[in-house]
C-alpha positions as CSV (number, residue, x, y, z in Angstrom):
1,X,11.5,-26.7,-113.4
2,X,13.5,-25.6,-110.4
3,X,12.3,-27.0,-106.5
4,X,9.2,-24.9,-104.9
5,X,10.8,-22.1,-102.5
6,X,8.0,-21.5,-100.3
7,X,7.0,-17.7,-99.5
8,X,7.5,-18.5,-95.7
9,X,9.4,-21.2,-95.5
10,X,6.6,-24.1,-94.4
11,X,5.0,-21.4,-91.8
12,X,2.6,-23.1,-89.3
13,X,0.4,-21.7,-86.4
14,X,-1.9,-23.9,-83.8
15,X,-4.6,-22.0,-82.2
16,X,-8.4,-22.9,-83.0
17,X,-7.3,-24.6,-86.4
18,X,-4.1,-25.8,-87.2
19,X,-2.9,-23.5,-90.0
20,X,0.2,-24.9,-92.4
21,X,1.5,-23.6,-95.9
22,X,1.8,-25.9,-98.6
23,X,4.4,-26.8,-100.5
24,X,4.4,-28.0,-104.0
25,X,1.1,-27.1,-105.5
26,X,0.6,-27.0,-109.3
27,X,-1.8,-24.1,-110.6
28,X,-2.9,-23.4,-113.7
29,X,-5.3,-20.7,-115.4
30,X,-7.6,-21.6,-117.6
31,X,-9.4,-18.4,-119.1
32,X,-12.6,-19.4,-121.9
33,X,-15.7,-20.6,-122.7
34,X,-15.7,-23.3,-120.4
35,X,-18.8,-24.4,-121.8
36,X,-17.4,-25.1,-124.9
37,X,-16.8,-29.2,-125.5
38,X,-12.8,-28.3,-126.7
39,X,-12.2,-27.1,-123.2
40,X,-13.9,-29.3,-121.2
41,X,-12.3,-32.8,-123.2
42,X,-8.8,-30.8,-123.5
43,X,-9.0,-30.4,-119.2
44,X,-10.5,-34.1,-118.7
45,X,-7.8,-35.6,-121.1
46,X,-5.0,-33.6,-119.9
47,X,-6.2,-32.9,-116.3
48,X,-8.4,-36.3,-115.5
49,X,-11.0,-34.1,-114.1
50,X,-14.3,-32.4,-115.8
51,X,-14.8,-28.7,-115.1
52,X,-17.0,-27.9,-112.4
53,X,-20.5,-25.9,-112.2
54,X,-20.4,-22.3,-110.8
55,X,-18.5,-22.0,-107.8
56,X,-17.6,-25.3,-107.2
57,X,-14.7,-28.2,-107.6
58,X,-14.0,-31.1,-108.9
59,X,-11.3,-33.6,-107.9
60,X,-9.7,-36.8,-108.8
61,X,-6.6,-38.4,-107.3
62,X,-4.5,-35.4,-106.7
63,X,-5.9,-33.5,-109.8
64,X,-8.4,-30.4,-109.6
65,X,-10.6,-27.8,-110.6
66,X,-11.9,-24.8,-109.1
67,X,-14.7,-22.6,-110.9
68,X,-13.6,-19.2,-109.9
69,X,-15.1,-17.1,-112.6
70,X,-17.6,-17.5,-115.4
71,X,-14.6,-18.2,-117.8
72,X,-12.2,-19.1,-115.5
73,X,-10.8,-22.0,-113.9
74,X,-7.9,-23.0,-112.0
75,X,-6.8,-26.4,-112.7
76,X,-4.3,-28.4,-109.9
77,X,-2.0,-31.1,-109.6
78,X,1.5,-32.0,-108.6
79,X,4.0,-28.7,-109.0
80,X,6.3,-30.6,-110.9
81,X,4.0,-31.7,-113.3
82,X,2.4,-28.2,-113.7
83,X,4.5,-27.1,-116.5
84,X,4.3,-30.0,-118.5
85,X,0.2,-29.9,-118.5
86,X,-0.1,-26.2,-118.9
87,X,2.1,-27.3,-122.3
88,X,-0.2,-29.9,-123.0
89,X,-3.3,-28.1,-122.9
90,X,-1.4,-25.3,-124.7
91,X,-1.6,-27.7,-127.6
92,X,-5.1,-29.3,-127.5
93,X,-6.5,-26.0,-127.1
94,X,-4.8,-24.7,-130.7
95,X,-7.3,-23.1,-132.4
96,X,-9.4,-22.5,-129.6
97,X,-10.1,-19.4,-127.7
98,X,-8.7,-19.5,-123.9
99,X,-5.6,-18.4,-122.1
100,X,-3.4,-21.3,-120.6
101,X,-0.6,-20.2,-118.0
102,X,1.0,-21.9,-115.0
103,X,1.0,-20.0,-111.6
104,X,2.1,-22.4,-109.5
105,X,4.9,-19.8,-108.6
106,X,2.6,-16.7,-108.3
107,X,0.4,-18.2,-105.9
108,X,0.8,-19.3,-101.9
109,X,-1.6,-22.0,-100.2
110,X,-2.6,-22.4,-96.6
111,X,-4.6,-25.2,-95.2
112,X,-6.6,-25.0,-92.1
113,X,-7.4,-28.0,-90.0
114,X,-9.9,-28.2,-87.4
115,X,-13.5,-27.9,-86.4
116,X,-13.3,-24.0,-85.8
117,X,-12.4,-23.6,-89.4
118,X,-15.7,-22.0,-90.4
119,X,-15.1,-19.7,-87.6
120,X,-11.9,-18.7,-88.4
121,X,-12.6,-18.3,-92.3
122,X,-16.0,-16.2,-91.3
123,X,-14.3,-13.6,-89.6
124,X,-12.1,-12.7,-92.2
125,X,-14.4,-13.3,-95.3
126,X,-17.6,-12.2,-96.2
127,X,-19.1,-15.5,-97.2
128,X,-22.2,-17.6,-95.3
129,X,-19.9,-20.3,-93.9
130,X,-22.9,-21.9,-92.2
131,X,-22.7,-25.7,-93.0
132,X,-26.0,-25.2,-95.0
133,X,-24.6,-22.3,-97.5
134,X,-21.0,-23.7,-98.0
135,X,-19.8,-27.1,-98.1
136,X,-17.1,-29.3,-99.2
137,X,-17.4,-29.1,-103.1
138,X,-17.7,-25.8,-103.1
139,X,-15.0,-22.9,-103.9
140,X,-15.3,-19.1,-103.2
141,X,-13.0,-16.8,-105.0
142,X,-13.5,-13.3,-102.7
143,X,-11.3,-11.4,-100.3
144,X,-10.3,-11.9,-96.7
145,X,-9.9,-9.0,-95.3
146,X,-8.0,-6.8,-97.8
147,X,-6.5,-9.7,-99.7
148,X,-7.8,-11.3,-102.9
149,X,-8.4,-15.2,-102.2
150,X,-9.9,-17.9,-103.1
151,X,-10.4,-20.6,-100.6
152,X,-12.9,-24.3,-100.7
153,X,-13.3,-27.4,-98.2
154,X,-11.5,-30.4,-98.4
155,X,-13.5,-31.9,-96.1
156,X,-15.5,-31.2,-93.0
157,X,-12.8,-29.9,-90.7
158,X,-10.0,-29.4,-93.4
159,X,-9.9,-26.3,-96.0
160,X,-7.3,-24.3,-98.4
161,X,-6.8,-21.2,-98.8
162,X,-5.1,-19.8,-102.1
163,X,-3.9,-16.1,-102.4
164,X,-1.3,-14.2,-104.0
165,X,2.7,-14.9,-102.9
166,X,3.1,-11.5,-102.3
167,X,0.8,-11.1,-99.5
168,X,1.5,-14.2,-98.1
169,X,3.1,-13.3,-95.1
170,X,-0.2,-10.8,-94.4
171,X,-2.3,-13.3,-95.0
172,X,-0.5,-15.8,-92.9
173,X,-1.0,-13.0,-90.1
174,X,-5.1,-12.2,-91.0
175,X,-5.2,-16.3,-90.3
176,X,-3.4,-16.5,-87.3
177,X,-5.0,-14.0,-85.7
178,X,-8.2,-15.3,-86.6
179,X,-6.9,-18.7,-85.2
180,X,-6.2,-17.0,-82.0
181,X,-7.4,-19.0,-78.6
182,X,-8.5,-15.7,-77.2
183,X,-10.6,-14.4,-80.1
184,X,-13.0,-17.8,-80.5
185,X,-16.8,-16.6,-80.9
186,X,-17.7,-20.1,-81.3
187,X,-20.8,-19.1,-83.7
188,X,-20.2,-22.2,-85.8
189,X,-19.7,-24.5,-82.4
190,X,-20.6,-28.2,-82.7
């Protein structure tokens, strides 16, 4: 597998969170039953992690999953090693119904640092980010603004945000500008 060329080059902005693109992360679909014990001990043995409950994650080490549809999930890990465990559940999944790809390459990742991050993601997104309706742990696959996304909370003050590579440059933008100093509303202030 070739080195990660990132849409916009390691873009960053600092304004009410500090906003950074990722390099380097590994993403792979996983479309089926994801009740069904195949799937779940194929991800565990070839992931390390157990599929998580509707809308939520799991994470362990630098291994994840994201619940972003009732038969879908979006397993991570390190980019280079993306290929190599799509090909592996490829395998342990013979004779099983699901969908295995790797779209580590389709997809562009943002993380936003700071305690105006629930701000920032509020305005453009129509999710309750109030600190009782979404928490770490959780993921919400929806748009912000016109852009389909998918974002979840590393923490208290740090979140990512997943979207498509083509409009990663927009959504770079929508998050900026949402980031902007001069456009705090300072609804979720602590």
């Amino acid at each position: 597998m070739s080195d990660v060329a990132l849409a916009l080059g390691g873009a960053s902005f600092q304004g009410l969170v500090t906003i950074k693109e990722l390099a380097g992360q590994g993403m792979v679909t996983l479309r089926g039953d994801l009740t069904d014990l195949t799937i779940i001990n194929a991800v565990k043995d070839v992931f390390g992690v157990t599929l998580p409950g509707t809308r939520e994650t799991a994470f362990h080490g630098n291994a994840g999953a994201l619940w972003m549809s009732p038969d879908e999930a979006l397993l991570l890990c390190p980019y280079e090693e993306a290929q190599n465990k799509a090909n592996d559940l490829v395998v342990k999944l013979a004779g099983a119904h699901a969908l295995v790809v790797n779209v580590s390459d389709a997809r562009a990742v943002f993380q936003l640092k700071g305690r105006a991050l629930r701000e920032v993601i509020a305005k453009l997104s129509p999710v309750d980010m109030s600190p009782d309706a979404f928490q770490p742990g959780m993921v919400r696959r929806t748009r912000m603004a016109q852009v389909a996304a998918a974002f979840w909370m590393d923490d208290v003050s740090t979140a990512r945000v997943v979207c498509f590579r083509s409009v990663a440059a927009y959504m770079f933008k929508l998050l900026s500008t949402a980031a902007d100093e001069n456009s705090a509303v300072r609804h979720f202030s602590s």
